[in-house]
gemmi code that builds the backbone of each chain (N, CA, C; Angstrom):
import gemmi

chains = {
    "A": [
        ("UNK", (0.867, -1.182, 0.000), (0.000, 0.000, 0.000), (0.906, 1.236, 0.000)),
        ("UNK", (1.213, 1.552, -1.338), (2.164, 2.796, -1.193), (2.078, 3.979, -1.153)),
        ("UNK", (1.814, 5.238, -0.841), (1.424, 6.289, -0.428), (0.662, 6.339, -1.578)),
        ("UNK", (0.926, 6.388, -2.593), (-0.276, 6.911, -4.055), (-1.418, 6.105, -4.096)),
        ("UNK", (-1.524, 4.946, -3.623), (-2.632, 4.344, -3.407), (-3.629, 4.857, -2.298)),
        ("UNK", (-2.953, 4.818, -1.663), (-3.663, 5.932, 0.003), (-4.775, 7.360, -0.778)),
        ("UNK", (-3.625, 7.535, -1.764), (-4.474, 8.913, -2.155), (-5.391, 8.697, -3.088)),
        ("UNK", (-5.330, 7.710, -3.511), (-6.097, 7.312, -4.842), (-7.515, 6.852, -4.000)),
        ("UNK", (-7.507, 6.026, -3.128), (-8.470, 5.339, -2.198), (-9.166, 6.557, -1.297)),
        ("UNK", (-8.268, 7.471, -0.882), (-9.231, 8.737, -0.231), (-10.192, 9.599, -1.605)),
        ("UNK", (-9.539, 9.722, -2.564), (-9.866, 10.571, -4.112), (-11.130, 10.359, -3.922)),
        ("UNK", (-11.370, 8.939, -3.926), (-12.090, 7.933, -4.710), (-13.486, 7.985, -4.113)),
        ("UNK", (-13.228, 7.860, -2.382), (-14.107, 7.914, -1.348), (-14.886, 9.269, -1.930)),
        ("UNK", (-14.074, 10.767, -1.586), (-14.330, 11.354, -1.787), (-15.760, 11.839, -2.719)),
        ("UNK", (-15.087, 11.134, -3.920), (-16.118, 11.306, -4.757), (-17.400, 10.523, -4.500)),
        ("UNK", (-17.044, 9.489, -4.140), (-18.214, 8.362, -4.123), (-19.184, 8.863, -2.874)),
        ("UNK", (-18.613, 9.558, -2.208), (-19.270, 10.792, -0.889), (-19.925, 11.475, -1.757)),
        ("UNK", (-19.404, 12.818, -2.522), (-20.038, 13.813, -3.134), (-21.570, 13.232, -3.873)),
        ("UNK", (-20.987, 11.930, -4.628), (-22.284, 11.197, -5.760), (-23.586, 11.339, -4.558)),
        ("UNK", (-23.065, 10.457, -3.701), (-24.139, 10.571, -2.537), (-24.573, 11.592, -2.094)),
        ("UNK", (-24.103, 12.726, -1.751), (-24.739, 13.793, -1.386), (-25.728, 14.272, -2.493)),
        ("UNK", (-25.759, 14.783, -3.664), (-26.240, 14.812, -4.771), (-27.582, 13.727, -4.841)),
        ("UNK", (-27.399, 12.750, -4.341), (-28.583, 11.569, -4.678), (-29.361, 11.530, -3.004)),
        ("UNK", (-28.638, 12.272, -2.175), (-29.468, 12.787, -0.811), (-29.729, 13.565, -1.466)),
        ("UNK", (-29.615, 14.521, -2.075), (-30.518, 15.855, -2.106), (-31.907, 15.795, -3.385)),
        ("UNK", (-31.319, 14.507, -4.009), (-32.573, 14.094, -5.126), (-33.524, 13.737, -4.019)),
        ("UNK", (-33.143, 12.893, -3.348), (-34.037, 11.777, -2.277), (-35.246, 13.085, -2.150)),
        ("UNK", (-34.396, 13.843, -1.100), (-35.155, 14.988, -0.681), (-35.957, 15.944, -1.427)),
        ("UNK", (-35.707, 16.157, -2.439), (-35.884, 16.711, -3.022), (-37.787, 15.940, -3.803)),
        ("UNK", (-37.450, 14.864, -3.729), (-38.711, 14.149, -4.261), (-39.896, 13.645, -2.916)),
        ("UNK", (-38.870, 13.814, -1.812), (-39.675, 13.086, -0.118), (-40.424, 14.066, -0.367)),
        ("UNK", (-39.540, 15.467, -0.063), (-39.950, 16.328, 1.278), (-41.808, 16.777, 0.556)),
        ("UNK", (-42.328, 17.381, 1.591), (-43.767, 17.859, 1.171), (-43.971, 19.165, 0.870)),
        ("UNK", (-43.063, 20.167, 0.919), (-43.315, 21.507, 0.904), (-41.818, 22.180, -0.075)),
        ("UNK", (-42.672, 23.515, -0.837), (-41.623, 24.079, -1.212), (-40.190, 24.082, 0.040)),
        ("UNK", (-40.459, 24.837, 0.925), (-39.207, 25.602, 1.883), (-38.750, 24.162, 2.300)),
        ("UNK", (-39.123, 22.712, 2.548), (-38.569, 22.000, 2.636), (-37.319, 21.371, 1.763)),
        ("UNK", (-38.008, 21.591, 0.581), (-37.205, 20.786, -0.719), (-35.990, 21.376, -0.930)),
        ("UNK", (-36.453, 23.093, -0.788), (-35.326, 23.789, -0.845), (-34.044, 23.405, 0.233)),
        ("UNK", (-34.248, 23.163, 1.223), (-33.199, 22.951, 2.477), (-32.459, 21.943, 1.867)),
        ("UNK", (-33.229, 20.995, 0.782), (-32.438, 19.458, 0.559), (-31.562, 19.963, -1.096)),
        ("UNK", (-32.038, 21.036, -1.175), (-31.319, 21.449, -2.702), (-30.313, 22.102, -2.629)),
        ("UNK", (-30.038, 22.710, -1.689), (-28.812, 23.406, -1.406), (-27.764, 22.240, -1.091)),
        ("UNK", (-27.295, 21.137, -0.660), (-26.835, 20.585, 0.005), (-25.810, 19.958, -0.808)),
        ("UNK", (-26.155, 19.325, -2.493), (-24.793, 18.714, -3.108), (-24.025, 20.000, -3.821)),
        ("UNK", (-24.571, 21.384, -3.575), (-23.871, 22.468, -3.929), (-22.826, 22.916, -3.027)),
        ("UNK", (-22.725, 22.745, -1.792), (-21.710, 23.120, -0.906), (-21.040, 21.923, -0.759)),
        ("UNK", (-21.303, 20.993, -0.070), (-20.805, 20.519, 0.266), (-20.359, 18.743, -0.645)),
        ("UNK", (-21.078, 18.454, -1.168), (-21.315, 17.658, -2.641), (-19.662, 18.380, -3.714)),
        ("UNK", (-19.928, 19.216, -3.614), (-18.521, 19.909, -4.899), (-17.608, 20.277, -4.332)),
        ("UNK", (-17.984, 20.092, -3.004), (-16.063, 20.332, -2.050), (-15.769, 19.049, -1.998)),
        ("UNK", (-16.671, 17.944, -1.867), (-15.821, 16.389, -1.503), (-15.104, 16.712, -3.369)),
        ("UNK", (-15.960, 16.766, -4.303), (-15.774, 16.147, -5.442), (-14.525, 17.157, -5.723)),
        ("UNK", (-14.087, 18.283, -5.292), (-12.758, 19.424, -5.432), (-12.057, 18.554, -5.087)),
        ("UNK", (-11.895, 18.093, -3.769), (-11.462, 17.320, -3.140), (-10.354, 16.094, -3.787)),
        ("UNK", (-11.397, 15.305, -4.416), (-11.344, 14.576, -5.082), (-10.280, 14.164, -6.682)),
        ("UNK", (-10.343, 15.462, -7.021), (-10.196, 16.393, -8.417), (-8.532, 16.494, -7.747)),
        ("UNK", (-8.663, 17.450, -6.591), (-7.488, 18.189, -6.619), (-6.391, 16.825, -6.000)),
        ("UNK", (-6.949, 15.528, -5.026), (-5.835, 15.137, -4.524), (-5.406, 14.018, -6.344)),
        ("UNK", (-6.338, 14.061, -7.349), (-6.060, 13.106, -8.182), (-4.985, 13.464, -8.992)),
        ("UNK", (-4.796, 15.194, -8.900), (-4.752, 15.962, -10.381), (-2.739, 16.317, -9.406)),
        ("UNK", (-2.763, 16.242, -8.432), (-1.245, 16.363, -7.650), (-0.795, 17.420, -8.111)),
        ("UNK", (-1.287, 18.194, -8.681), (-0.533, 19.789, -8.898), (-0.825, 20.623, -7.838)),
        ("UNK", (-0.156, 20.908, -7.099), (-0.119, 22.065, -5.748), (-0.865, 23.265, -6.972)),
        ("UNK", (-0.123, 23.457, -8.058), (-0.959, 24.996, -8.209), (-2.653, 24.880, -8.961)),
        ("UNK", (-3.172, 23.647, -8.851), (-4.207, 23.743, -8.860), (-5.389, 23.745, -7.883)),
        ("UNK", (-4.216, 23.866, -6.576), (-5.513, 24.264, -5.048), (-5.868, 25.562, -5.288)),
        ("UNK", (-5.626, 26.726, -5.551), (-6.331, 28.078, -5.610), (-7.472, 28.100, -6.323)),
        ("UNK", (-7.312, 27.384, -7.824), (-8.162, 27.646, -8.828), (-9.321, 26.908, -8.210)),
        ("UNK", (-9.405, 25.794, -7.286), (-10.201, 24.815, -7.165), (-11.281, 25.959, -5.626)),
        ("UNK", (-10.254, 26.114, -4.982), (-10.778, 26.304, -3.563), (-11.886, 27.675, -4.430)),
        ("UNK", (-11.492, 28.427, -5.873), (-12.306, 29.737, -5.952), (-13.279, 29.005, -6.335)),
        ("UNK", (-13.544, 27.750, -7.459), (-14.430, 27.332, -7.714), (-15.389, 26.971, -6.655)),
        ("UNK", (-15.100, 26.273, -5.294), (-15.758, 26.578, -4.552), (-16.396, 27.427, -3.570)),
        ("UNK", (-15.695, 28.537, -3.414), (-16.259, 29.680, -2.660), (-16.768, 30.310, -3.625)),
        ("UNK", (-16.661, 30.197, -5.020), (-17.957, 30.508, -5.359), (-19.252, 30.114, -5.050)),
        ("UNK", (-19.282, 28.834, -5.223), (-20.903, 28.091, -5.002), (-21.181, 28.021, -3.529)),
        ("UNK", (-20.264, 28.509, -2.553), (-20.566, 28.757, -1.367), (-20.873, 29.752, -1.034)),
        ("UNK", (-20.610, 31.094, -1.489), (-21.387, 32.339, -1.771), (-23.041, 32.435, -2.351)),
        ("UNK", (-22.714, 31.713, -3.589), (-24.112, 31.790, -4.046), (-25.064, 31.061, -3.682)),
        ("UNK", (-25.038, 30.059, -3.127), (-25.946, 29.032, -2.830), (-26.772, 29.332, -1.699)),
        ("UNK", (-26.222, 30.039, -0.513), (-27.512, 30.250, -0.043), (-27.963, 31.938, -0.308)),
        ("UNK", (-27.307, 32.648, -1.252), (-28.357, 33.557, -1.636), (-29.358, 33.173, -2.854)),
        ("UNK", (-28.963, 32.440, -3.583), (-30.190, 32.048, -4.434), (-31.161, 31.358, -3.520)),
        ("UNK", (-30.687, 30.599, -2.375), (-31.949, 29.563, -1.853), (-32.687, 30.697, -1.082)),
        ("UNK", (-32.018, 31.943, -0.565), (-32.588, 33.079, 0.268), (-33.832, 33.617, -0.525)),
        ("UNK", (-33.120, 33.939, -2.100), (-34.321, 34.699, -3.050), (-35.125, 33.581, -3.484)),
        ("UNK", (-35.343, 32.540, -3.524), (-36.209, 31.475, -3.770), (-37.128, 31.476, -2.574)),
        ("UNK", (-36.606, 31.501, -1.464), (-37.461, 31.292, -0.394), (-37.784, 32.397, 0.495)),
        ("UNK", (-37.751, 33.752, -0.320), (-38.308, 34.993, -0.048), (-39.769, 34.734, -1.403)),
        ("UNK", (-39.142, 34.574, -2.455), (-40.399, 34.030, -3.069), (-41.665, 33.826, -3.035)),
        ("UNK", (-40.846, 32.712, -2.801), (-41.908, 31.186, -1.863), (-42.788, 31.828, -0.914)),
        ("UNK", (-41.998, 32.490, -0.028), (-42.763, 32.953, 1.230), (-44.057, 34.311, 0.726)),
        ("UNK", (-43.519, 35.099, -0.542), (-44.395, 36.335, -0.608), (-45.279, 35.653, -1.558)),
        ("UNK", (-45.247, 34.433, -2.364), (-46.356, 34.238, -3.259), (-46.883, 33.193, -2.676)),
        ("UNK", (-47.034, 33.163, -1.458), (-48.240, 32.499, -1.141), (-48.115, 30.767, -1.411)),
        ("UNK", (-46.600, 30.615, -1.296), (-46.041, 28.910, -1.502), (-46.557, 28.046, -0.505)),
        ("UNK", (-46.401, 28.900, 0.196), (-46.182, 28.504, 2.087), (-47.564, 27.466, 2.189)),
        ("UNK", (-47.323, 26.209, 2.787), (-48.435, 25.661, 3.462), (-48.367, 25.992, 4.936)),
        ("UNK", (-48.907, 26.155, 5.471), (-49.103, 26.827, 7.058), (-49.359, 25.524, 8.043)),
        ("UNK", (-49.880, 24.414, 7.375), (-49.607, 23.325, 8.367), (-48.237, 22.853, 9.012)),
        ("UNK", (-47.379, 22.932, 7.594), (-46.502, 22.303, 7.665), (-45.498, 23.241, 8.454)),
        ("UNK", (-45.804, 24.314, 8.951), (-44.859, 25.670, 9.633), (-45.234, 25.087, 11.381)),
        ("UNK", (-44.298, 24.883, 11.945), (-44.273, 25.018, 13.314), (-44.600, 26.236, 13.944)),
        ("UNK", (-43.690, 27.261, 13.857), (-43.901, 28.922, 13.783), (-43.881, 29.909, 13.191)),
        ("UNK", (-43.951, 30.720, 12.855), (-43.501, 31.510, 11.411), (-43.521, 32.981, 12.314)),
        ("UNK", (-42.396, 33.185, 13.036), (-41.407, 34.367, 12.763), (-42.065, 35.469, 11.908)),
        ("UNK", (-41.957, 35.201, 10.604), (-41.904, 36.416, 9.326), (-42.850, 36.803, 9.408)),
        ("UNK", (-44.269, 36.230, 9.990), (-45.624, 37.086, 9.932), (-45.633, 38.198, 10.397)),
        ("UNK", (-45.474, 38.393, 11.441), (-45.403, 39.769, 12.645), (-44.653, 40.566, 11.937)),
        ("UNK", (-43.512, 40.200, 11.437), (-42.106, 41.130, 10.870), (-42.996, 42.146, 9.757)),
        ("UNK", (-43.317, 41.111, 8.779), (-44.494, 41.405, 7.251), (-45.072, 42.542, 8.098)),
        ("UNK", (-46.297, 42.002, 8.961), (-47.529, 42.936, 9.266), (-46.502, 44.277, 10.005)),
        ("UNK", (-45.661, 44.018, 10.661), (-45.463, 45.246, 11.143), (-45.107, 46.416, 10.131)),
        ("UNK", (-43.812, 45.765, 9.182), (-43.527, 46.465, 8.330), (-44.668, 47.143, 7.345)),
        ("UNK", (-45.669, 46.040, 7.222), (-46.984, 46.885, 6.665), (-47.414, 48.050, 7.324)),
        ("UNK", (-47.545, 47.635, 8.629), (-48.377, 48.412, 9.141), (-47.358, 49.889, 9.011)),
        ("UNK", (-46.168, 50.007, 9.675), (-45.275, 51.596, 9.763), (-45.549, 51.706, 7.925)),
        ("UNK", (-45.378, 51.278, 7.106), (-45.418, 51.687, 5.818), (-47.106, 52.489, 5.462)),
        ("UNK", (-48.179, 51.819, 6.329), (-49.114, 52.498, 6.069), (-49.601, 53.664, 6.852)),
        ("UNK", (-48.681, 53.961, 8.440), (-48.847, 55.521, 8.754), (-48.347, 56.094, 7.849)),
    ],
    "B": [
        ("UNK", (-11.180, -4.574, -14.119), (-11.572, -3.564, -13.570), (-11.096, -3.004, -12.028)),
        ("UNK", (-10.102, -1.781, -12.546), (-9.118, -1.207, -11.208), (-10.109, -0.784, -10.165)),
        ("UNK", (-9.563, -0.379, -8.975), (-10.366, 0.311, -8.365), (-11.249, 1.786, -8.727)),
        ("UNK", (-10.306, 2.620, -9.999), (-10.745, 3.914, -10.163), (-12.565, 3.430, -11.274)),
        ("UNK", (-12.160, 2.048, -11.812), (-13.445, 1.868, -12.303), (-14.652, 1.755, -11.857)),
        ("UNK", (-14.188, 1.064, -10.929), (-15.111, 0.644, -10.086), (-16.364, 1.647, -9.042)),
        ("UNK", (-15.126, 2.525, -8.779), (-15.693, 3.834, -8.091), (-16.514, 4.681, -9.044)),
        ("UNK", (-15.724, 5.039, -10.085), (-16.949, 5.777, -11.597), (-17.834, 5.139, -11.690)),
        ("UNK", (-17.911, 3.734, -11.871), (-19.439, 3.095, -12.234), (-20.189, 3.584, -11.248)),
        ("UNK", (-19.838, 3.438, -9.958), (-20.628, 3.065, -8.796), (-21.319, 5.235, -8.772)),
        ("UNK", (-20.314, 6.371, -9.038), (-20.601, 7.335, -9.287), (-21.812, 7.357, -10.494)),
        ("UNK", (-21.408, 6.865, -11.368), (-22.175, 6.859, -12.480), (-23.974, 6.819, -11.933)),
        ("UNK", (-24.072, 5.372, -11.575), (-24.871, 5.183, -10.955), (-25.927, 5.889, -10.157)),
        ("UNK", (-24.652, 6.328, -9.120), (-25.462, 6.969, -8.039), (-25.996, 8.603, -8.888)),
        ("UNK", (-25.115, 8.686, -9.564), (-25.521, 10.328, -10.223), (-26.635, 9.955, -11.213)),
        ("UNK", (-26.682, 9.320, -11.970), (-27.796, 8.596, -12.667), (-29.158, 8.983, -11.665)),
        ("UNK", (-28.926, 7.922, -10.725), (-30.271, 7.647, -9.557), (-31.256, 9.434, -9.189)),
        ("UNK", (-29.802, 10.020, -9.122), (-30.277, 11.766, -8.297), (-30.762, 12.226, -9.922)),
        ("UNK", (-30.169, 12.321, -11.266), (-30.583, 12.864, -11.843), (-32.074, 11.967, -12.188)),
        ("UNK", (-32.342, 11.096, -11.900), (-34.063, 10.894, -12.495), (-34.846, 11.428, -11.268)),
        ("UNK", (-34.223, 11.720, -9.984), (-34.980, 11.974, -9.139), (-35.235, 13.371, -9.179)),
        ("UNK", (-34.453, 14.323, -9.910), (-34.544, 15.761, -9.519), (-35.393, 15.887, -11.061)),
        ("UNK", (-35.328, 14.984, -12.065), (-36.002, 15.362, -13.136), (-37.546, 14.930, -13.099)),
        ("UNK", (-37.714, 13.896, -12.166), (-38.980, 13.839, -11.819), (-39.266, 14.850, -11.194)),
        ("UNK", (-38.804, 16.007, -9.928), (-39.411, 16.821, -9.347), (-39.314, 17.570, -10.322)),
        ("UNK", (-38.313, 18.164, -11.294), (-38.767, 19.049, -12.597), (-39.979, 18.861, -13.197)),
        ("UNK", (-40.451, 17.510, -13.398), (-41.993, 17.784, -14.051), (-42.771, 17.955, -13.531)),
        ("UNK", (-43.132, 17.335, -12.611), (-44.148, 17.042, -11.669), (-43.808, 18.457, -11.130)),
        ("UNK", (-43.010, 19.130, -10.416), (-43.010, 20.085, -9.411), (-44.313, 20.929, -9.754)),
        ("UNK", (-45.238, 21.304, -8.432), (-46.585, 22.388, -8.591), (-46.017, 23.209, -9.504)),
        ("UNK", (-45.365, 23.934, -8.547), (-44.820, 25.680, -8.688), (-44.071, 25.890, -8.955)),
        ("UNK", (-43.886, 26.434, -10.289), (-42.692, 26.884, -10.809), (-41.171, 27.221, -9.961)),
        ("UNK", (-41.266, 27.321, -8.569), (-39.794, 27.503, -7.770), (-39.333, 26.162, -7.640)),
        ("UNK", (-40.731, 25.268, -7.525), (-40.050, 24.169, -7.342), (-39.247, 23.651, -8.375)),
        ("UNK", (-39.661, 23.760, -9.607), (-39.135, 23.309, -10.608), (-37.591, 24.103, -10.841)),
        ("UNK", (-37.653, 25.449, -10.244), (-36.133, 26.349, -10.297), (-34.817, 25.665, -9.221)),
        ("UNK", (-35.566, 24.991, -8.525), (-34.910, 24.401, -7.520), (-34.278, 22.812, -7.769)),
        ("UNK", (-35.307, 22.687, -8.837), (-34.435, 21.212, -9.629), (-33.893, 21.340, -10.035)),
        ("UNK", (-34.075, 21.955, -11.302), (-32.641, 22.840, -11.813), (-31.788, 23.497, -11.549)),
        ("UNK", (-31.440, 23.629, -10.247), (-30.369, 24.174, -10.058), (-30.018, 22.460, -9.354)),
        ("UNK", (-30.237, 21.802, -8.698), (-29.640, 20.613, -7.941), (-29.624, 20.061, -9.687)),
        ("UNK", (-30.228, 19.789, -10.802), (-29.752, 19.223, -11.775), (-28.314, 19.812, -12.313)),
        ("UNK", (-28.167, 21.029, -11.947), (-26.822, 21.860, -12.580), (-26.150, 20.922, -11.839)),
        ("UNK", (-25.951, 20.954, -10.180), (-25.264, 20.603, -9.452), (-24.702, 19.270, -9.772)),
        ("UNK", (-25.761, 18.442, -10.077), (-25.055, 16.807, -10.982), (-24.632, 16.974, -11.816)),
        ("UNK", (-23.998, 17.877, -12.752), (-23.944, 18.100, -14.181), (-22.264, 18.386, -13.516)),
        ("UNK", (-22.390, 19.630, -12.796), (-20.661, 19.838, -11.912), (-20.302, 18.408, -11.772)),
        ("UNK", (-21.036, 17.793, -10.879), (-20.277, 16.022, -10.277), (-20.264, 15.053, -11.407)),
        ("UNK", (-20.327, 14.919, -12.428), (-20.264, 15.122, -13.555), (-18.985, 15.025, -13.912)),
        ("UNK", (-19.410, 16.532, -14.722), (-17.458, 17.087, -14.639), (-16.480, 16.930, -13.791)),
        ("UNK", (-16.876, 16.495, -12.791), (-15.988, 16.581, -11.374), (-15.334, 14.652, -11.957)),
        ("UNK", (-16.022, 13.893, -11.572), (-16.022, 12.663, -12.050), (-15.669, 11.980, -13.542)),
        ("UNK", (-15.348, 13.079, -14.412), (-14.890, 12.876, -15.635), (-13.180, 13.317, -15.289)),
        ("UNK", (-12.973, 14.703, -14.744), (-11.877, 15.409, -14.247), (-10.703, 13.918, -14.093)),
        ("UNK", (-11.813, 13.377, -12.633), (-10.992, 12.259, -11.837), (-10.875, 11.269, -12.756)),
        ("UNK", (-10.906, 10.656, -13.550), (-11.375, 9.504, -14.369), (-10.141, 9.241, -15.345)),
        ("UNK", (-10.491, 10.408, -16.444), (-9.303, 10.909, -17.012), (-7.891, 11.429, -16.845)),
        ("UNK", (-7.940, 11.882, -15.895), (-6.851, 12.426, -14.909), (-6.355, 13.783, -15.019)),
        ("UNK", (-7.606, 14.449, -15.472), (-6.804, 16.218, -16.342), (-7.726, 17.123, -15.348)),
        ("UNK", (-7.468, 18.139, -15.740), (-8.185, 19.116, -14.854), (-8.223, 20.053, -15.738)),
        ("UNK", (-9.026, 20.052, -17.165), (-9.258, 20.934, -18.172), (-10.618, 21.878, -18.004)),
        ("UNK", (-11.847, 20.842, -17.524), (-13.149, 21.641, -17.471), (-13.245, 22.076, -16.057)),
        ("UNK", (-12.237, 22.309, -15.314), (-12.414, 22.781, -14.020), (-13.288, 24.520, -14.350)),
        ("UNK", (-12.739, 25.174, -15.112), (-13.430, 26.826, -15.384), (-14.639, 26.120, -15.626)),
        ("UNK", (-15.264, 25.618, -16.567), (-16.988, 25.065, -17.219), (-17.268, 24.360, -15.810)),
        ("UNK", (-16.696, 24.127, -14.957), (-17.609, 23.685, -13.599), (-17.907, 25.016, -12.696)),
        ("UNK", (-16.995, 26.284, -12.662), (-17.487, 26.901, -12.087), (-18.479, 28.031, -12.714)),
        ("UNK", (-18.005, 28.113, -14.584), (-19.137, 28.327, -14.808), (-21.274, 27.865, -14.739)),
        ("UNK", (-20.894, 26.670, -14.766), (-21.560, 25.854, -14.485), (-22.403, 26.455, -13.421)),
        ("UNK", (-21.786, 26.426, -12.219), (-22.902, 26.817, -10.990), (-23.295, 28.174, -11.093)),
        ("UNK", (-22.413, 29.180, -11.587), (-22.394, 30.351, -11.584), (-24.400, 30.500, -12.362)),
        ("UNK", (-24.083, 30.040, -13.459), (-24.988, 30.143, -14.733), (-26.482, 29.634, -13.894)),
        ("UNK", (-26.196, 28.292, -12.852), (-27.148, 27.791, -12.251), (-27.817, 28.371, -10.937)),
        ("UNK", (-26.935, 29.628, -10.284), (-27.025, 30.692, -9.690), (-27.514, 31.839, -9.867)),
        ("UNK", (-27.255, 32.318, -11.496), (-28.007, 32.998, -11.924), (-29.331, 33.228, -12.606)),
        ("UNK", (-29.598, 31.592, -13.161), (-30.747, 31.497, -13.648), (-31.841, 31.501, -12.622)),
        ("UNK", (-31.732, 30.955, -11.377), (-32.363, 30.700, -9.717), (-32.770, 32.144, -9.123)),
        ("UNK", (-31.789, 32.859, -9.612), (-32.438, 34.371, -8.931), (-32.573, 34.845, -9.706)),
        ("UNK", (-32.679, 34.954, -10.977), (-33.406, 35.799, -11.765), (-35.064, 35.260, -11.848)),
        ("UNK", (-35.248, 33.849, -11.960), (-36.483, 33.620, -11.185), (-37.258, 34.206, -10.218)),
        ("UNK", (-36.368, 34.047, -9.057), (-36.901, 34.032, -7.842), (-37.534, 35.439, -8.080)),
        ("UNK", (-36.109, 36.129, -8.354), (-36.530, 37.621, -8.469), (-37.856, 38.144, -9.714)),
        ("UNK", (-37.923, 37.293, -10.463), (-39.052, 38.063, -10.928), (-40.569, 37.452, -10.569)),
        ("UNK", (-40.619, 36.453, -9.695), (-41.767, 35.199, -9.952), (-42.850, 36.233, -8.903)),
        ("UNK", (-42.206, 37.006, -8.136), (-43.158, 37.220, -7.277), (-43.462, 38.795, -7.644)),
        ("UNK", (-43.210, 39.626, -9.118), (-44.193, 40.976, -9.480), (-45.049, 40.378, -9.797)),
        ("UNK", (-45.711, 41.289, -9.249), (-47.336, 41.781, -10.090), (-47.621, 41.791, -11.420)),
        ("UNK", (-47.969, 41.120, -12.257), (-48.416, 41.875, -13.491), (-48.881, 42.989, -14.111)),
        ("UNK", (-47.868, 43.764, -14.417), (-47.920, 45.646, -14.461), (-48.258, 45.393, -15.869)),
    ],
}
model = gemmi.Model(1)
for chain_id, residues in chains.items():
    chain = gemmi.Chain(chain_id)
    for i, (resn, *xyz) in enumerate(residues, 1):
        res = gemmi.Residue()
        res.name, res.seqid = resn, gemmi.SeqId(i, " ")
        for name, pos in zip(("N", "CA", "C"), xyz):
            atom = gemmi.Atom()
            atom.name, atom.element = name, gemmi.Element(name[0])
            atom.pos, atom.b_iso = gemmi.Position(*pos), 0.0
            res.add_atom(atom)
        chain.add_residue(res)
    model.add_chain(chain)
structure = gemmi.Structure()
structure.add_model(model)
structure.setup_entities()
């Protein structure tokens, strides 16, 4: 078992991690019952799903100068990912997505009405 | 069949499995967010994908088209989001 095998066998994991995360977030994505649910399961092979698979990429590819290029590729999709899931599920929430059973508490009501309300003195 | 095969199939597979599952919530989804929300987790298999071709082959050529990739799948998601909820002026 000579060190390149070690790395080849972590690579490998790696990826075979990421696949899975990706096929958790299908799972979820088809379980869950509610928009704001599905969303929680869609974000998930974007962060953390494409860092195993960087991961993966970068210990296969053994070029030290391809950790920068890799780590931007991911702080990109770690930036964006939960502001798109933010504007999706600001959305969701103003067009009336929302099932109200499925809400334990909902916070944002009071926030909404208040802000209505100072907007309408 | 080495170990690196073995692991791609088994990727193959599993990415296979998520993409019929997120393309079923693409059709079926009610509401159009839902369906914005497949598509973007479909982008996301499309990266693991590339990610899994990267490893396979052994190059690291489409690394830029992966981060375009999410970028494009980032932007299509909020330009949605952002317009789904005007009014019809």
């Amino acid at each position: 078992m000579s060190w390149h095998t070690v790395l080849d066998v972590i690579a490998l994991l790696c990826l075979v991690l990421g696949a899975l995360m990706s096929l958790s977030a299908a799972i979820g994505l088809v379980r869950f019952p509610d928009l704001l649910s599905r969303m929680h399961a869609g974000t998930k092979p974007q962060v953390f799903g494409l860092f195993l698979m960087l991961t993966a990429v970068a210990i296969e590819s053994g070029e030290p100068r391809m950790i920068p290029l890799l780590i931007l590729a991911w702080v990109f999709q770690l930036l964006t990912a939960p502001v798109s899931a933010h504007m999706v599920g600001r959305a969701a929430y103003r067009s009336k997505h929302l099932h109200e059973e499925n809400l334990m508490q909902d916070e944002l009501r009071d926030v909404v009405a208040r802000a209505g309300h100072e907007e309408s003195r | 069949m080495t170990m690196l095969d073995v692991a791609v199939w088994l990727c193959g597979a599993i990415l296979a499995l998520a993409a019929a599952g997120t393309i079923y919530r693409l059709a079926k989804g009610p509401s159009l967010l839902d369906r914005v929300i497949a598509s973007d987790v479909l982008l996301a298999i499309v990266g693991a994908c590339l990610a899994v071709d990267m490893v396979y082959n052994h190059h690291t050529n489409n690394i830029i088209l992966l981060v375009i990739v999410s970028l494009v799948g980032f932007l299509g998601s909020v330009t949605v989001a952002r317009n789904v909820g005007l009014e019809r002026s």
